[in-house]
N, C-alpha and C positions, 0 to 999 in steps of 0.2 A: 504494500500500500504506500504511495508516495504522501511526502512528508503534510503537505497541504491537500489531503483528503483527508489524512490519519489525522490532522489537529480538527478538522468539521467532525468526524466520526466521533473525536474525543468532547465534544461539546454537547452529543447527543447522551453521555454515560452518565448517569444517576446510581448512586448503592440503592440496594433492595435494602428492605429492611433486615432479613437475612443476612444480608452479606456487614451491617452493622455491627450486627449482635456478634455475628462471628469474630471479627474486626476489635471489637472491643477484648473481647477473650485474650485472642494473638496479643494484643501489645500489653495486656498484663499477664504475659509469657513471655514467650519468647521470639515474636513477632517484630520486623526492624520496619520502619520507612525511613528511606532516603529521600532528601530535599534533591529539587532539579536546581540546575545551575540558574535559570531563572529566579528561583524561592517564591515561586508562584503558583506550582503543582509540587507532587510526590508520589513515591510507587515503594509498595510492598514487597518486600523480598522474602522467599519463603525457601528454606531448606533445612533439611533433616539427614540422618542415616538410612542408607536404603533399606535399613531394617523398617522402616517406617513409612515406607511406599505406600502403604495404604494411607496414610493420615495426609500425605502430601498429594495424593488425589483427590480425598475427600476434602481437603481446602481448595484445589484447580477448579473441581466442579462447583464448587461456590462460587468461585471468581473467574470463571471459565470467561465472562464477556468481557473482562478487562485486560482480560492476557493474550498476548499476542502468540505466543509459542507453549505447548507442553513441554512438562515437564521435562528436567535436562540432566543427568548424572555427572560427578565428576569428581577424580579421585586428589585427595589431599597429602600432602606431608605433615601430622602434626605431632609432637612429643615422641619423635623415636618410629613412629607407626604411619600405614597406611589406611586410610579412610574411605568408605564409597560413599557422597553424599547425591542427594537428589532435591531438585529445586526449582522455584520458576519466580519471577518477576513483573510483576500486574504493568503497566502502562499508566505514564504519571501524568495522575489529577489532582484539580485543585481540593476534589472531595476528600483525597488523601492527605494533603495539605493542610487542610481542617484538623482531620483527627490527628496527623504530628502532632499541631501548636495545641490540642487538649492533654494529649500524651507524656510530651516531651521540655524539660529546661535546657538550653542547647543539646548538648549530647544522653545528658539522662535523663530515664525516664519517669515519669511520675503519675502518682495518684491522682486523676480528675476531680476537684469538689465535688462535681456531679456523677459521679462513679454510679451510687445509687441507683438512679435514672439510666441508666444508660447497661449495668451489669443484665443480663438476664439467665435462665438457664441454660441455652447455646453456650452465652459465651464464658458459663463456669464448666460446663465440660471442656471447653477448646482450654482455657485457664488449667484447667485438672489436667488435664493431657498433655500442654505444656510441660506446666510444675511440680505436678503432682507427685509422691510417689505414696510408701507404705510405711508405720515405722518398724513393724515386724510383719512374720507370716501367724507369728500367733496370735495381735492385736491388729483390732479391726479400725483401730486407729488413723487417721491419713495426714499426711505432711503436704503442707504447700510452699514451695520456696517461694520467699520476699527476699533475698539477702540485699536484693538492688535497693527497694524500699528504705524511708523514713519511719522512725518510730510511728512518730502522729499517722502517718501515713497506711502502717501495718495495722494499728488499733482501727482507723474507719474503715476498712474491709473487713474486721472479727466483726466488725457493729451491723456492718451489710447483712453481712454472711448471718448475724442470728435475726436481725431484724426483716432482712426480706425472703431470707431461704428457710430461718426455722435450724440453723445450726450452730451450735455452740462450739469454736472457736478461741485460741487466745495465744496470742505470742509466745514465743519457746526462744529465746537466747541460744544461739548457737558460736563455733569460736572465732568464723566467716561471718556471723550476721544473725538475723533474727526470720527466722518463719515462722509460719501459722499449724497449729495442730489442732486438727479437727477430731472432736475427742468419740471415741466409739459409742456412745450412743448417741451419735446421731449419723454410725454409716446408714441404715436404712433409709434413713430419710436423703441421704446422697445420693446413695444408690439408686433410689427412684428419679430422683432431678436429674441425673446424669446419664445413665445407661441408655439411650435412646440414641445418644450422639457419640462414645465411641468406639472408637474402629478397634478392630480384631488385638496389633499390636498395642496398641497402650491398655486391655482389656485387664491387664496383672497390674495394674497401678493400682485397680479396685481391688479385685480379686487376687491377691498372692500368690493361691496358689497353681494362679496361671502363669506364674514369673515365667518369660521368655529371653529375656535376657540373656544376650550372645558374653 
């Protein structure tokens, strides 16, 4: 598509409300957006372990009308080791643009005021999927990493999390930083909010003893 058709095309893209909720999930995970050299649009960058290939399609088909290319593998050098990752990159709008400047203080990232408003239960699975994981296989307990977070910042997601979801929640000091432990009784009521959204591999972040883990 040449450049002055792709920028008319780009003026016709609106988010679903869908592709929001999702959106919102990602960047309290582990979801990046890149500013255009412009700083007038921005684009979504999405990559995982091809263990994870199913989570990384299940976000494409979300955002399938903003991407120009499916997904893309490609192998890495990091810490000594070989990596397969897989990924893809939305087409930068100013609708992304938007959620950076709620997101984001230059380079990190932050808690929305309006977090509340804006959390739903899409985007605390695609969050749980992100950050999620377990803190044993004996308790039914579940951990969410914040380490990027501010204190203030980690207390009004516990407040979300029992005020909108019904979960109790509470900061846990860690040697890296501070996350959230969601305390076993209230997996069930996780489990219902969540299971719906996801995918096959991250299925052992609920369930333990699905660990898949290579």
């Amino acid at each position: 598509m040449r450049q002055r058709a792709l920028e008319e095309y780009k003026k016709t893209l609106k988010f679903s409300v869908f592709q929001k909720k999702v959106l919102v999930g990602l960047l309290l995970g582990d979801g990046h957006i890149e500013v255009s050299p412009n700083k007038k649009s921005a684009r979504l960058k999405v990559e995982y372990s091809v263990k994870n290939s199913d989570y990384v399609d299940f976000l494409y088909q979300a955002f399938k009308n903003l991407v120009r290319m499916i997904p893309r593998k490609r192998t890495i050098k990091s810490f000594g080791g070989i990596f397969e990752r897989i990924g893809f990159t939305t087409l930068s709008l100013p609708d992304f643009k938007s959620f950076r400047d709620l997101f984001y203080r230059g380079k990190r990232k932050v808690v929305p005021s309006n977090i509340n408003e804006l959390l739903s239960d899409t985007g605390l699975a695609i969050w749980f999927m992100d950050d999620g994981s377990y803190k044993s296989k004996e308790c039914k307990g579940k951990l969410i990493c914040t380490h990027n977070f501010s204190r203030e910042e980690i207390n009004l997601l516990c407040q979300i999390l029992k005020e909108k979801f019904g979960l109790e929640g509470n900061p846990r000091r860690q040697v890296d930083g501070i996350e959230i432990y969601i305390h076993a009784s209230s997996f069930n009521r996780l489990k219902k909010l969540i299971s719906p959204y996801l995918v096959s591999s991250f299925k052992y972040k609920l369930d333990s003893s699905l660990n898949n883990i290579a």
